[in-house]
DOGU-930300 format. One line per 4 residues: number of its first residue (from 0); their letters; for each residue x, y, z of N, C-alpha, C. Coordinates in Angstrom, 1 decimal. Layout:
<nutis>
NUM = A = X,Y,Z,X,Y,Z,X,Y,Z; ...
</nutis>
This chain:
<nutis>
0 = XXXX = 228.4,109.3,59.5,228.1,108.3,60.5,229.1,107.2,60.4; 229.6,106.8,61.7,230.9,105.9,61.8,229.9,104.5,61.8; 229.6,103.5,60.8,229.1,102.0,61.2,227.3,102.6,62.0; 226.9,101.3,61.7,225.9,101.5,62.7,225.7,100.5,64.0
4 = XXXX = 224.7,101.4,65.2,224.3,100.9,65.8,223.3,100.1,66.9; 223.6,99.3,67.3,221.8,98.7,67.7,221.5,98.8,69.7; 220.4,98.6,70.0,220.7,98.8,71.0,220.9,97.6,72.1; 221.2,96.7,71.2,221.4,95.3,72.5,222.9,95.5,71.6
8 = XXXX = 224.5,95.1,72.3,225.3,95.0,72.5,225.8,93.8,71.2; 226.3,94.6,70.2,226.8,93.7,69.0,227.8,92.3,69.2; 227.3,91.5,68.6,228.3,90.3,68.9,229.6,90.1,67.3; 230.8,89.6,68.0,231.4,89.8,67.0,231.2,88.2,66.6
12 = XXXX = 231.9,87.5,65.2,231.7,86.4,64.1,232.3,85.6,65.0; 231.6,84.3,64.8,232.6,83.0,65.6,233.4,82.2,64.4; 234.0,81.1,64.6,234.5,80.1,64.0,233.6,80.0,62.4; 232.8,79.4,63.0,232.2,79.1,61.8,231.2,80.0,60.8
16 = XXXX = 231.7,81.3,60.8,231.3,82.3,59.8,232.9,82.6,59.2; 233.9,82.2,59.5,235.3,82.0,58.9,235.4,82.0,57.5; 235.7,82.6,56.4,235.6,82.8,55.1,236.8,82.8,54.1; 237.2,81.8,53.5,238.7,82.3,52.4,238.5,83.9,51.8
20 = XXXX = 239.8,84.8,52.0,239.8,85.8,51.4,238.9,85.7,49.9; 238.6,86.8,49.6,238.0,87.1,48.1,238.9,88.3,47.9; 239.2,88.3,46.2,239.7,89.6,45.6,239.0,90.2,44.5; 239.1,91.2,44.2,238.4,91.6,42.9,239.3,91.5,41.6
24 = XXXX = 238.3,91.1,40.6,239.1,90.5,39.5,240.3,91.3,39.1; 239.9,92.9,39.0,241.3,93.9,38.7,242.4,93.8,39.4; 242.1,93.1,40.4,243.6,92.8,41.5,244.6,92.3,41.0; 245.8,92.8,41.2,247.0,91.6,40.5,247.2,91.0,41.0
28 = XXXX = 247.7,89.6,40.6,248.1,88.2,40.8,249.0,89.1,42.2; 249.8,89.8,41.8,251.4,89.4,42.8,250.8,90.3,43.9; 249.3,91.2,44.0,249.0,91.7,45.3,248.1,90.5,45.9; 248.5,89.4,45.5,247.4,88.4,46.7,248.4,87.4,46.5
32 = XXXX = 248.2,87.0,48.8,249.5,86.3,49.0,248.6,84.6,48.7; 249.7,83.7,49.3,249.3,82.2,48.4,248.1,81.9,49.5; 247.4,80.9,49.2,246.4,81.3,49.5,247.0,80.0,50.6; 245.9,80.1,51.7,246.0,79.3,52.8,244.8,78.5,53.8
36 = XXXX = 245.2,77.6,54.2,244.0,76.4,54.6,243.4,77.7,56.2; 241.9,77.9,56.5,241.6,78.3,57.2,241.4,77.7,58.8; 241.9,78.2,59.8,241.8,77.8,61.2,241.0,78.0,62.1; 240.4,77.0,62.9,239.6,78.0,64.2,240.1,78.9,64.7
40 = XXXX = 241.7,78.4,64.8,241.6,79.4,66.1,243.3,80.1,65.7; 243.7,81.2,66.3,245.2,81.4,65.9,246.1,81.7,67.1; 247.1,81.8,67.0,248.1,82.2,67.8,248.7,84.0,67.9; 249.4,84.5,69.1,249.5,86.2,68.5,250.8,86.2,67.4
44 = XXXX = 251.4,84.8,67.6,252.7,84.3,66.8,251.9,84.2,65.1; 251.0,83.5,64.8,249.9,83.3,63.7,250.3,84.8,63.0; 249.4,85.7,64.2,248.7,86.4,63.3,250.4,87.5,62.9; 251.0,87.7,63.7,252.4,88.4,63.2,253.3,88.5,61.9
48 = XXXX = 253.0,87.1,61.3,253.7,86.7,60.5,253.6,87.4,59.1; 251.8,87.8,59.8,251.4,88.5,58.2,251.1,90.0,58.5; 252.1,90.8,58.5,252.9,92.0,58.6,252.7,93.0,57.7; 252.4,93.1,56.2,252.7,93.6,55.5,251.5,94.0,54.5
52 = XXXX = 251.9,95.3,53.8,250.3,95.4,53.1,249.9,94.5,52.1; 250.8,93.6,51.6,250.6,92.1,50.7,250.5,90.8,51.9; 249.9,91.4,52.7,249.7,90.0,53.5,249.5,90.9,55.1; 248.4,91.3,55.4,248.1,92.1,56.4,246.9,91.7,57.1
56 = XXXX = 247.2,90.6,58.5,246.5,90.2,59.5,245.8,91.1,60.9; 245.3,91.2,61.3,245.3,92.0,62.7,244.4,91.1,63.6; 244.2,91.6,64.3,242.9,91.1,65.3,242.5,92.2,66.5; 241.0,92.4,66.5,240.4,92.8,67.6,239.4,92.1,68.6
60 = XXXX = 239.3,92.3,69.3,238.1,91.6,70.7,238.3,89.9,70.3; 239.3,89.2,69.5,239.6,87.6,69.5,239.4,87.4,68.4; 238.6,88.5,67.7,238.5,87.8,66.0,239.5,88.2,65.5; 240.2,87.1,64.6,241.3,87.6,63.4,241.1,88.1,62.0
64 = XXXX = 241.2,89.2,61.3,240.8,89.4,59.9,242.0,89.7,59.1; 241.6,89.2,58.2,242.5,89.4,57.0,242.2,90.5,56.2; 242.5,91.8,56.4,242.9,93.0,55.6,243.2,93.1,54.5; 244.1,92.1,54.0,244.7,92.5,52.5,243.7,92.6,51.2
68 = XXXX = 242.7,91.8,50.9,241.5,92.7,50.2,241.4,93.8,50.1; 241.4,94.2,51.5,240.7,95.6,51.5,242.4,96.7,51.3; 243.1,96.2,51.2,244.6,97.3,51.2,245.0,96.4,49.7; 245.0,95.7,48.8,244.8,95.4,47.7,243.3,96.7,46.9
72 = XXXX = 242.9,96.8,47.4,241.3,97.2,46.7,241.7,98.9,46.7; 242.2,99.3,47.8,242.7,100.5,48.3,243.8,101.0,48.5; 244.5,102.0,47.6,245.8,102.4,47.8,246.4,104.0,48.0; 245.1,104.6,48.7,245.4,105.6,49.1,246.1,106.1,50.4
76 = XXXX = 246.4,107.0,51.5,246.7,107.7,51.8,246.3,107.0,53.5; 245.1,106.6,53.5,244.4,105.9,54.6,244.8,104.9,54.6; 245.4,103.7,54.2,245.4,102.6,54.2,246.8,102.4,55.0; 247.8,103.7,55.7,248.9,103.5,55.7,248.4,103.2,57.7
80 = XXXX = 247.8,104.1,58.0,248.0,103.1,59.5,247.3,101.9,59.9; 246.6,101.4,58.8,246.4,99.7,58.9,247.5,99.1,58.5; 248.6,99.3,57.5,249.7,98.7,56.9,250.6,98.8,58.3; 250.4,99.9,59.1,251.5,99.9,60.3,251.4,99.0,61.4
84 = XXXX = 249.7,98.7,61.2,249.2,97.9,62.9,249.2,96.5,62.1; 249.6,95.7,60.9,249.7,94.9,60.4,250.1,93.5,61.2; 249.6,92.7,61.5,250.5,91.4,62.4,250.6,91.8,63.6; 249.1,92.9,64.1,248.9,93.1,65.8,247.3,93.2,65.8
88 = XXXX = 247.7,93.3,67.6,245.9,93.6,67.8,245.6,95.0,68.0; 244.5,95.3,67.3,243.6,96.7,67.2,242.8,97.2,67.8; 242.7,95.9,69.2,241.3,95.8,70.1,241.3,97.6,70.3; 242.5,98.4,70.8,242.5,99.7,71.2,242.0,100.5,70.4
92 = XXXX = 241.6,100.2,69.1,240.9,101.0,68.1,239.1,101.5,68.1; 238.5,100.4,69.1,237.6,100.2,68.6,236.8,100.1,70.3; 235.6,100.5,70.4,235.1,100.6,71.8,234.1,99.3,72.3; 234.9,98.7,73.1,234.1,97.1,73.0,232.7,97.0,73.2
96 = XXXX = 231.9,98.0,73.9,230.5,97.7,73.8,229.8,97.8,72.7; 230.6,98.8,71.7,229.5,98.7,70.3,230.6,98.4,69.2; 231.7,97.9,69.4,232.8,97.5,68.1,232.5,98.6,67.3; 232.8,100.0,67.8,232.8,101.0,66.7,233.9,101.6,67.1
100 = XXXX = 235.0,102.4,66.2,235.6,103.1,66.6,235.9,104.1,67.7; 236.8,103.8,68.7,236.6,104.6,69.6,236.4,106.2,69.7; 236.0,106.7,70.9,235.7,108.0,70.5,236.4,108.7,71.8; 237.3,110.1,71.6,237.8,110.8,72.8,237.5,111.8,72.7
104 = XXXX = 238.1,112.8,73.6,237.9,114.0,74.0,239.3,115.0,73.2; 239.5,115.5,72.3,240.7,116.0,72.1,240.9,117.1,73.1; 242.3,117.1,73.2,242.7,118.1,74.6,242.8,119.3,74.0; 243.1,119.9,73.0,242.8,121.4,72.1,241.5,121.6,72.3
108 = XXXX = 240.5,120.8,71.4,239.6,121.5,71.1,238.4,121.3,71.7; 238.6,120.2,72.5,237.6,119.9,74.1,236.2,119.3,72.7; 236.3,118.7,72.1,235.3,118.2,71.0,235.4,116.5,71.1; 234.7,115.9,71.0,234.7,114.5,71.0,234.9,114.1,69.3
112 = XXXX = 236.2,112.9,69.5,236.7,112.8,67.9,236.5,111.4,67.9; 237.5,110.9,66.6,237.3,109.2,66.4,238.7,109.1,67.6; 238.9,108.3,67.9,240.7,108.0,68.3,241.1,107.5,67.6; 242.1,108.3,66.4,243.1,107.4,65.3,244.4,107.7,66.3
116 = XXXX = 244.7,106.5,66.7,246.2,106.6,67.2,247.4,106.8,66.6; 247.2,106.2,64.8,248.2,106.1,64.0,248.0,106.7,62.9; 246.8,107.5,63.0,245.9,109.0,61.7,244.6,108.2,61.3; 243.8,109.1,60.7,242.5,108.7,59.9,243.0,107.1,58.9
120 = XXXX = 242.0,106.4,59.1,242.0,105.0,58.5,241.1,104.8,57.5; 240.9,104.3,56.4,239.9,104.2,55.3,238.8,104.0,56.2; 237.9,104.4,55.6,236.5,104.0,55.6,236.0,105.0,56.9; 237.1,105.9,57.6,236.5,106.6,58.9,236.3,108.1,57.7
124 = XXXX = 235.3,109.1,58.1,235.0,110.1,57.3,236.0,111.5,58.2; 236.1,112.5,57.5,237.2,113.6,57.9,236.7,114.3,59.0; 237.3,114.6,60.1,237.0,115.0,61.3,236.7,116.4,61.7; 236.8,116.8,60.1,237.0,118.3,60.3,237.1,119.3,58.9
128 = XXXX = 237.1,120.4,58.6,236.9,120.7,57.0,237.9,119.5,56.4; 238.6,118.9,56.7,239.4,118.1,55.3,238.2,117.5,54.4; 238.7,117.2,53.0,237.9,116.9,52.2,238.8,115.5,51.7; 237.8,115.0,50.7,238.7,113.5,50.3,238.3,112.1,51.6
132 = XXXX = 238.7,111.2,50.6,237.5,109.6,51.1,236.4,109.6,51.0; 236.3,108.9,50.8,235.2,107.8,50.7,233.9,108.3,52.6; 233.2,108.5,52.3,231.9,108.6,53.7,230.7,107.8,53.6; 230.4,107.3,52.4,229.1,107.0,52.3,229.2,105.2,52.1
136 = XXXX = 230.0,104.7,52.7,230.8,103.5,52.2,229.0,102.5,53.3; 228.9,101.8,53.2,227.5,100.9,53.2,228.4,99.7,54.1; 229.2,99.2,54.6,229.6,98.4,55.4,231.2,98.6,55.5; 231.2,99.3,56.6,233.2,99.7,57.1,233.9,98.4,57.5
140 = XXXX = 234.9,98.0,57.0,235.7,97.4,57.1,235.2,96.3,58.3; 235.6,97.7,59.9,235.6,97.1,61.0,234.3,96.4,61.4; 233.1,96.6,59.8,232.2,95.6,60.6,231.6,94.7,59.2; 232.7,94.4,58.4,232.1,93.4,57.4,233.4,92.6,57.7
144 = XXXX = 232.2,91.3,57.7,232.5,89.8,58.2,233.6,89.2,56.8; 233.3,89.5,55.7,234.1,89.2,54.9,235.5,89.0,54.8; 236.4,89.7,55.8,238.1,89.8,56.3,237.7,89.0,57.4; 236.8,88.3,58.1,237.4,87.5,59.0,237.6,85.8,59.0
148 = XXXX = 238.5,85.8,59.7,239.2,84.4,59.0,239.2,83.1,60.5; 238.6,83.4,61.8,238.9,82.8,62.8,239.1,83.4,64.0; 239.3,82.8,65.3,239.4,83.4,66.3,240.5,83.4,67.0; 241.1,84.3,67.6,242.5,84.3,68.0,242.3,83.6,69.6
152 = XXXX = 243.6,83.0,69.7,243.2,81.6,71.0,243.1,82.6,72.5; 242.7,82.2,73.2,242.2,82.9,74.5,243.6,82.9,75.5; 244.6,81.4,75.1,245.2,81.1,75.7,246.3,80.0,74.6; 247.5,80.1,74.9,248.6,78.9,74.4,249.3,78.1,75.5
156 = XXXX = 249.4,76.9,74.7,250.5,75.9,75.5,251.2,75.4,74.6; 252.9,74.8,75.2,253.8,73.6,74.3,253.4,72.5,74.5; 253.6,72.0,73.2,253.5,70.1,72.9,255.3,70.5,72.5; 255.8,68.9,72.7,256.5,68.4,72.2,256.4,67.5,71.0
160 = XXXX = 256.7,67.0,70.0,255.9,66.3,69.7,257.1,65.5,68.7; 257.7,64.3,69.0,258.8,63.0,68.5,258.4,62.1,67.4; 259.0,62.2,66.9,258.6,61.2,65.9,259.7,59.9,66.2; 259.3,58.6,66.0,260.3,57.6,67.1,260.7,57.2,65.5
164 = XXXX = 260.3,57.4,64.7,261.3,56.8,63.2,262.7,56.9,62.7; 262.3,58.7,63.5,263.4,59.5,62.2,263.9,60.4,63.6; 263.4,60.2,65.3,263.7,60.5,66.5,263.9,62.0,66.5; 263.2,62.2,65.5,263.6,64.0,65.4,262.0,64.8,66.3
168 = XXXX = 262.7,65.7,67.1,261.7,66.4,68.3,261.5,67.7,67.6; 260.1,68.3,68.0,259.6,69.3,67.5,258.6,70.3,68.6; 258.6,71.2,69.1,258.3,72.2,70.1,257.0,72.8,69.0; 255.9,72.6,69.9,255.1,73.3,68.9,254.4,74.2,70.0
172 = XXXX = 253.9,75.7,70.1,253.1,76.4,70.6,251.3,76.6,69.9; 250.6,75.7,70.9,249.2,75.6,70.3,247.8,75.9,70.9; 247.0,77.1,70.1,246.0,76.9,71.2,245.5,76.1,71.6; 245.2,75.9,73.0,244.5,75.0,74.0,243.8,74.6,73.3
176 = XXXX = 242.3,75.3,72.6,241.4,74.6,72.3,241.2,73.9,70.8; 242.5,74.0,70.3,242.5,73.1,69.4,242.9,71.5,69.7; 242.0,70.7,68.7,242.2,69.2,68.7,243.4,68.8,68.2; 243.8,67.6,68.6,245.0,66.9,68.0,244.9,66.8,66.3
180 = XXXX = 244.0,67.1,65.8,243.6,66.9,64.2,244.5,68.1,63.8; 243.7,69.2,64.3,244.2,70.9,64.1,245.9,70.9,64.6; 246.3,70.3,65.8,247.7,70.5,66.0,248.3,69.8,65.2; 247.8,68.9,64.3,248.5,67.5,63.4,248.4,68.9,62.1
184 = XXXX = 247.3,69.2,61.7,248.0,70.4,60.7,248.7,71.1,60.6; 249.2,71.6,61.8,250.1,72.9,62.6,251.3,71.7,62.3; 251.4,70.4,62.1,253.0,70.0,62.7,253.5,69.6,61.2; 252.3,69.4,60.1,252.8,69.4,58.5,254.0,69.8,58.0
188 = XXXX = 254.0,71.1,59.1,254.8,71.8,58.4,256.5,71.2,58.6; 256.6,70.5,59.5,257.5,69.6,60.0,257.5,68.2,59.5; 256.3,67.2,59.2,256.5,66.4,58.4,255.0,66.3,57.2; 255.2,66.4,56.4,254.3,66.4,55.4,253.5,64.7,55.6
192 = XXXX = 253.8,64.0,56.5,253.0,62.6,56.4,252.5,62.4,57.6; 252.7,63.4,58.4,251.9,63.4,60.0,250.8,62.5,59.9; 250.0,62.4,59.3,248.6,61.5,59.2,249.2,60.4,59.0; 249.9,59.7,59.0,250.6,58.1,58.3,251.0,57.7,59.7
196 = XXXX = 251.0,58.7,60.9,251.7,57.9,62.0,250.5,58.3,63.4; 250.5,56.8,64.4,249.8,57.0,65.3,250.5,57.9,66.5; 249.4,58.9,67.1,249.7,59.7,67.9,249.9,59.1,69.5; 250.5,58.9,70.2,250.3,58.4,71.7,251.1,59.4,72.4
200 = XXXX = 250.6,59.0,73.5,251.3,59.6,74.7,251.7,58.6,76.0; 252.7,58.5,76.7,252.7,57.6,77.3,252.6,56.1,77.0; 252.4,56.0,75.9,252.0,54.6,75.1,250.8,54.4,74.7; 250.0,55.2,75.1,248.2,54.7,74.8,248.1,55.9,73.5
204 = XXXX = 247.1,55.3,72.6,246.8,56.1,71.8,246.1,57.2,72.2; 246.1,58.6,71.4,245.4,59.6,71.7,244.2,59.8,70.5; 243.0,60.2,71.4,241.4,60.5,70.1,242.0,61.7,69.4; 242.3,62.0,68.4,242.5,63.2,67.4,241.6,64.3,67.3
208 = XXXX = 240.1,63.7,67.6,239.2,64.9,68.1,239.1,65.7,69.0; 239.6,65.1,69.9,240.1,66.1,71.3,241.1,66.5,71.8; 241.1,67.5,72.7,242.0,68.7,72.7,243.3,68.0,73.7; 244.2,68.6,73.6,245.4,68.1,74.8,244.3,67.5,75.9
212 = XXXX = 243.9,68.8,76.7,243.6,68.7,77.6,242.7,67.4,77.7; 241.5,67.4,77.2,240.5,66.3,76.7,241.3,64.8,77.0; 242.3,64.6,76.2,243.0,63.4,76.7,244.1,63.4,77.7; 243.7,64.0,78.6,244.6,63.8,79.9,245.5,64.6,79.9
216 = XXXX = 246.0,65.3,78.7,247.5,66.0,78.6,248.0,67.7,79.5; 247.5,67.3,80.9,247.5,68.8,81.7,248.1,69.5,81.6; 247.6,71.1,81.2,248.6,72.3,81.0,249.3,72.7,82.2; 250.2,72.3,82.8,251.0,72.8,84.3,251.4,73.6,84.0
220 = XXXX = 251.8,74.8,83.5,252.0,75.8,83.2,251.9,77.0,84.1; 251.0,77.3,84.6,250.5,78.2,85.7,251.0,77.4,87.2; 251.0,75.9,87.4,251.6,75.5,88.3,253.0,75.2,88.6; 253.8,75.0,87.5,254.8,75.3,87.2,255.7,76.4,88.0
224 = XXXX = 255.0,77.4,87.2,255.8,78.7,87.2,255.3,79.1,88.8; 254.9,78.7,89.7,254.3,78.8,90.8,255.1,78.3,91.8; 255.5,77.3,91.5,256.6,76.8,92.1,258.3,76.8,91.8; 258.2,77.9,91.1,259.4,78.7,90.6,260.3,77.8,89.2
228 = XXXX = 259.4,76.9,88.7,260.1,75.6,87.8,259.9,76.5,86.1; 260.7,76.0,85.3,260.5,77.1,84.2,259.7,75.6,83.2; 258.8,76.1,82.6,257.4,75.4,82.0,258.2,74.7,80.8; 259.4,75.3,80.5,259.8,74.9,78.7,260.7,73.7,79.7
232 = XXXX = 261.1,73.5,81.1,261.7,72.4,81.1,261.0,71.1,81.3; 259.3,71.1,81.0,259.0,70.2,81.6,257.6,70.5,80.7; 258.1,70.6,79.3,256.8,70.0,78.0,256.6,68.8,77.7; 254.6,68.2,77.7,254.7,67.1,77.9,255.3,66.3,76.2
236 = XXXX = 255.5,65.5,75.9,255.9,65.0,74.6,254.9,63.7,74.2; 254.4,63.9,73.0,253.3,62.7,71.9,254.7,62.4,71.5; 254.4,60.9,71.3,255.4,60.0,70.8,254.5,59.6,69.2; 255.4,59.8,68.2,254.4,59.3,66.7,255.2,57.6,66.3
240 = XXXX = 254.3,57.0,65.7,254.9,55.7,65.8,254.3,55.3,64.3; 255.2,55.3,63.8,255.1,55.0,62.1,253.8,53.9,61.8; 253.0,54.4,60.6,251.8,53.4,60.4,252.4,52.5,59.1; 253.4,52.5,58.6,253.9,52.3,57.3,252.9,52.6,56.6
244 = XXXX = 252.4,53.8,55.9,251.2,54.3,55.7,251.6,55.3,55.0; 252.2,55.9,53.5,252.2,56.9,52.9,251.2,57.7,52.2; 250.4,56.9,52.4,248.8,57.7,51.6,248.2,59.3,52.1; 248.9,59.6,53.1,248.3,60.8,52.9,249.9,62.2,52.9
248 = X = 250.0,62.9,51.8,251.3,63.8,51.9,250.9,64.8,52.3
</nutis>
């Protein structure tokens, strides 16, 4: 039996069931990557990055999960078409009314199978005399909450975002429904003192709890491109204005 199921329509994990990876103690140090601060929400850029069976992201129906536990824990034979779909979405794997693996019709044998697009995957059982894997596994992958790390964003927009100290400009691509706090994380990576300097726009400060949009900052983007104008020429820009403030790195 592939997972189980119920008869009201399974819901997948929100934000806040979001979990730091766990490894098992026999794991080696060099198969777990550095470890990383957890997000609501992600980008398809996000989740790409982590490609690889030492760092292997995916996402299906919006949720993002972190794999590499489970391809750390397992190094057989199955684990190779998850290592392939690594840093993509899998929604196609999986049949959205019950988040079970989907199921087709094979054109040989006119029999209803799993659909492995890229071969049998751990934790799915052999479709036919093959022998070998694991069947009696008590929660498949595709439905323990433990790999999931956040929700992948519904939608992205550009900030610009200046710092008037050091006049140096920065393009950042962010989900919509993250707050200025969450985009001020995302921009660290650019200056490690982001928190030391106030956010404005236009000159008035901006609330950090709320989202672009929240403080006035309209996505034209769809209007934009409507009026045949290209969106990257006309990102709106936060001006940062030094707090003389190094307390936070």
């Amino acid at each position: 039996m592939v997972g189980s199921t119920n008869a009201l329509k399974p819901s997948g994990p929100e934000p806040k069931d979001a979990r730091k990876p766990e490894y098992e103690a026999e794991i080696c140090k060099g198969d777990i990557p550095k470890e990383y601060p957890l997000q609501r929400f992600y980008t398809a850029a996000d989740i790409a990055r982590h490609s690889s069976d030492h760092n292997c992201w995916v996402s299906w129906f919006n949720g993002v999960y972190d794999l590499t536990p489970l391809l750390a824990d397992y190094k057989g034979h199955l684990a190779q078409p998850i290592i392939e779909a690594a840093g993509t979405d899998i929604s196609h794997w999986f049949d959205e009314e019950t988040r079970q693996p989907r199921q087709h019709v094979d054109p040989q044998t006119g029999l209803d199978e799993i659909y492995c697009p890229w071969g049998r995957y751990i934790h799915l059982p052999p479709q036919g005399p093959e022998s070998g894997g694991a069947t009696d596994i008590e929660t498949p992958w595709w439905e323990d909450k433990r790999y999931y790390i956040g929700q992948k964003t519904d939608r992205t927009r550009k900030i610009c975002i200046q710092n008037l100290m050091t006049k140096q400009k920065d393009v950042l691509e962010v989900p919509i429904e993250e707050t200025l706090n969450e985009v001020l994380a995302r921009y660290k990576v650019f200056n490690a003192h982001a928190g030391s300097y106030t956010w404005k726009r236009l000159g008035s400060p901006l609330n950090m709890e709320m989202t672009l949009q929240e403080n006035g900052i309209k996505d034209e983007t769809d209007e934009l491109k409507s009026l045949g104008i290209d969106p990257d020429d006309h990102i709106p820009v936060i001006h940062l204005y030094f707090n003389d403030d190094l307390t936070e790195a």
